[in-house]
C-alpha positions as CSV (number, residue, x, y, z in Angstrom):
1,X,-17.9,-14.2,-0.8
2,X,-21.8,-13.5,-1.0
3,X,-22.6,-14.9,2.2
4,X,-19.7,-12.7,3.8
5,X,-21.2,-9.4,2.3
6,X,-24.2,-10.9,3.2
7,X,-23.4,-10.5,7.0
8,X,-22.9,-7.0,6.6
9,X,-25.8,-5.9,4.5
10,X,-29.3,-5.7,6.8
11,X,-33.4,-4.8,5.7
12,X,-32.8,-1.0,6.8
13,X,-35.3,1.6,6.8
14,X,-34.9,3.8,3.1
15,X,-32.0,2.0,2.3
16,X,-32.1,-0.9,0.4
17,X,-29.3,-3.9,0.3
18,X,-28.1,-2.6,-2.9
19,X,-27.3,0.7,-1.8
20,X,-25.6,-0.9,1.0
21,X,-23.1,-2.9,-0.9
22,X,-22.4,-0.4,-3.3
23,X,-21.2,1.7,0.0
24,X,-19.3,-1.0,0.9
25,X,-17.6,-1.4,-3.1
26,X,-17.1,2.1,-2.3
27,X,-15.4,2.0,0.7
28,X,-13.1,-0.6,-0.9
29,X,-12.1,1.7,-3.7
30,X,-11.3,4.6,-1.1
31,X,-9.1,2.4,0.5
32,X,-7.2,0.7,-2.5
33,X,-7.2,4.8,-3.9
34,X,-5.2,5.7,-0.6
35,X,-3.0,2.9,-1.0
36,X,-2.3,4.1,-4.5
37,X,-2.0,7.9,-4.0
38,X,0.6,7.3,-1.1
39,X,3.1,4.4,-3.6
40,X,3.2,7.1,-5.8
41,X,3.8,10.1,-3.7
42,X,0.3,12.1,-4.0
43,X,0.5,14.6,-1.0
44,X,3.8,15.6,-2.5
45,X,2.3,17.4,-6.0
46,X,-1.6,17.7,-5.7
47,X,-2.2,21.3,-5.9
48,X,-4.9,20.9,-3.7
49,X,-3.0,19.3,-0.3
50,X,-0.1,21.9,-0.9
51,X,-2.6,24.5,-0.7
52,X,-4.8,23.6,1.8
53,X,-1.8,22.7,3.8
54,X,-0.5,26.0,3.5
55,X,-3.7,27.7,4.1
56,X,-4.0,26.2,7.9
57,X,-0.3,25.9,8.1
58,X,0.7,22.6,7.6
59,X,2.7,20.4,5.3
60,X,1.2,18.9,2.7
61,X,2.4,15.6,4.2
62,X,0.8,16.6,7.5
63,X,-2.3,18.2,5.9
64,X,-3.0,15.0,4.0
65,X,-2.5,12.7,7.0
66,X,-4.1,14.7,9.0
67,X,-7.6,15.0,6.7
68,X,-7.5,11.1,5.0
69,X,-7.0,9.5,8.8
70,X,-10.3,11.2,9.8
71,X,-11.8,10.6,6.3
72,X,-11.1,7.1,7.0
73,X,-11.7,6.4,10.4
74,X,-15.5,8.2,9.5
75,X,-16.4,6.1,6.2
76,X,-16.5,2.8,8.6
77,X,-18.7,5.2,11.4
78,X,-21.4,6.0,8.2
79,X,-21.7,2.5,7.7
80,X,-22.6,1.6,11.0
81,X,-25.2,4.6,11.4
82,X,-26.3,3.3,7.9
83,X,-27.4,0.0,9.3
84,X,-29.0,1.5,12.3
85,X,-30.4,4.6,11.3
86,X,-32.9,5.3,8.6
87,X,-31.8,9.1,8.5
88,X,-29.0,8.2,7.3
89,X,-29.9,8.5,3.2
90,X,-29.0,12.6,3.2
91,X,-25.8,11.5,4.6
92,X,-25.1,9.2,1.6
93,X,-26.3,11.9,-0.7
94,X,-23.4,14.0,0.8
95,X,-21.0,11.3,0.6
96,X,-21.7,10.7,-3.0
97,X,-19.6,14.3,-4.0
98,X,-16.8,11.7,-3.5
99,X,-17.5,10.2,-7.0
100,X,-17.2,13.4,-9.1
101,X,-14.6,15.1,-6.6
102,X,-12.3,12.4,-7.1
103,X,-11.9,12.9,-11.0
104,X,-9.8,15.3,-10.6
105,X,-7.1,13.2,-10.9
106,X,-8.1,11.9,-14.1
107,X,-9.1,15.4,-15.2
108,X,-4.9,16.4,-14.3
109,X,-3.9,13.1,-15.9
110,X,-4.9,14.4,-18.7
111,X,-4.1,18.1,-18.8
112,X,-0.6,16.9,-18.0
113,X,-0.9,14.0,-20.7
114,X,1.0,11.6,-18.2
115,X,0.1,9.6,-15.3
116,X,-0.8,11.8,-12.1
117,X,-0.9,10.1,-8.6
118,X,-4.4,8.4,-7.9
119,X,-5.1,8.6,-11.8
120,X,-5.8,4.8,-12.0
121,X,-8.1,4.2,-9.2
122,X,-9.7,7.0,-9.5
123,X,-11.1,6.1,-12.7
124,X,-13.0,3.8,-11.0
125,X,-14.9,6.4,-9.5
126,X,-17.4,7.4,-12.0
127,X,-18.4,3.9,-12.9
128,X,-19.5,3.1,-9.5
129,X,-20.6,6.7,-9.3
130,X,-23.6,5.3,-12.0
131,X,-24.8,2.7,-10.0
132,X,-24.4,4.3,-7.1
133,X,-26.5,7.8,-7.7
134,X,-28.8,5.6,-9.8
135,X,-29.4,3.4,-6.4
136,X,-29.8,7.0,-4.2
137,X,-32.2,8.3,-6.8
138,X,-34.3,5.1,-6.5
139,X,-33.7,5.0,-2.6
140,X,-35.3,9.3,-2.4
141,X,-37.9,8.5,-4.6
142,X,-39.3,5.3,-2.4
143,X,-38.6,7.4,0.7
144,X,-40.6,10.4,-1.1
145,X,-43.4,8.4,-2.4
146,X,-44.0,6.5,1.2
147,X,-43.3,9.5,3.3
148,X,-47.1,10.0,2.4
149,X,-48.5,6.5,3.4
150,X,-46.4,6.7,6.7
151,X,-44.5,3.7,5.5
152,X,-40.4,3.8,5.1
153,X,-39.3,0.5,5.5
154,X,-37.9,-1.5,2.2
155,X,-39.0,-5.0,1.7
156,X,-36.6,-7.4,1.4
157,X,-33.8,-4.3,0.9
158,X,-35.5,-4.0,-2.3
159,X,-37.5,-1.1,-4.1
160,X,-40.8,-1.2,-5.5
């Protein structure tokens, strides 16, 4: 298994291997969540899809197809601009909202005080949400501090 990740984790400029592969854990958890929020019927009672859905129109169920194909077909597009582009660490910052957005569904899992579609994956969120932001802090400070020198590039993937 390490030498597969291995393959897709590369020395990148500003972002380090770490970061890389906690995208990719990430990307793994988005796609297990969408598995779990459509077995158990999530764009039928999220306030938020009916809403939205309403707002420009649409059916929940076309609303929610509609905004998690392109969510999906982009997350695989950010990793390959991660790999090759060293501007890509404001991008990630922007991508991280996903960790704290997605609690919602624990946050109406437990307002309800019963299980609410997406509740169990998405709990999963905010521990990879740690290491994640702790790995982008790490990632702007070493881009920060060598801006300066004139030097971005991470040794090894690693920080200082």
């Amino acid at each position: 298994m390490a030498k597969c990740v291995r393959v897709f984790l590369t020395n990148t400029p500003m972002i380090s291997k770490k970061l890389q592969f906690l995208f990719l854990l990430s990307l793994m958890l988005i796609v297990i969540h969408g598995i779990e929020e459509q077995l158990t019927g999530f764009r039928h009672t999220d306030s938020f899809v009916i809403a939205l859905g309403s707002y420009l129109s649409m059916s929940p169920e076309a609303f929610y197809w509609a905004f998690h194909i392109i969510w999906w077909s982009l997350l695989p597009s950010v990793y390959i601009l991660l790999r090759k582009n060293p501007v890509m660490l404001p991008l990630l910052t922007l991508f991280s909202v996903v960790f704290v957005f997605e609690l919602h569904h624990v946050v109406k899992a437990f307002v309800a005080n019963s299980y609410y579609p997406g509740m169990i994956t998405a709990a999963f969120y905010p521990v990879l949400g740690v290491f994640f932001y702790k790995e982008l802090v790490q990632s702007w400070r070493f881009r920060l501090k060598n801006k300066a020198r004139g030097s971005n590039f991470v040794p090894d993937g690693q920080h200082e």
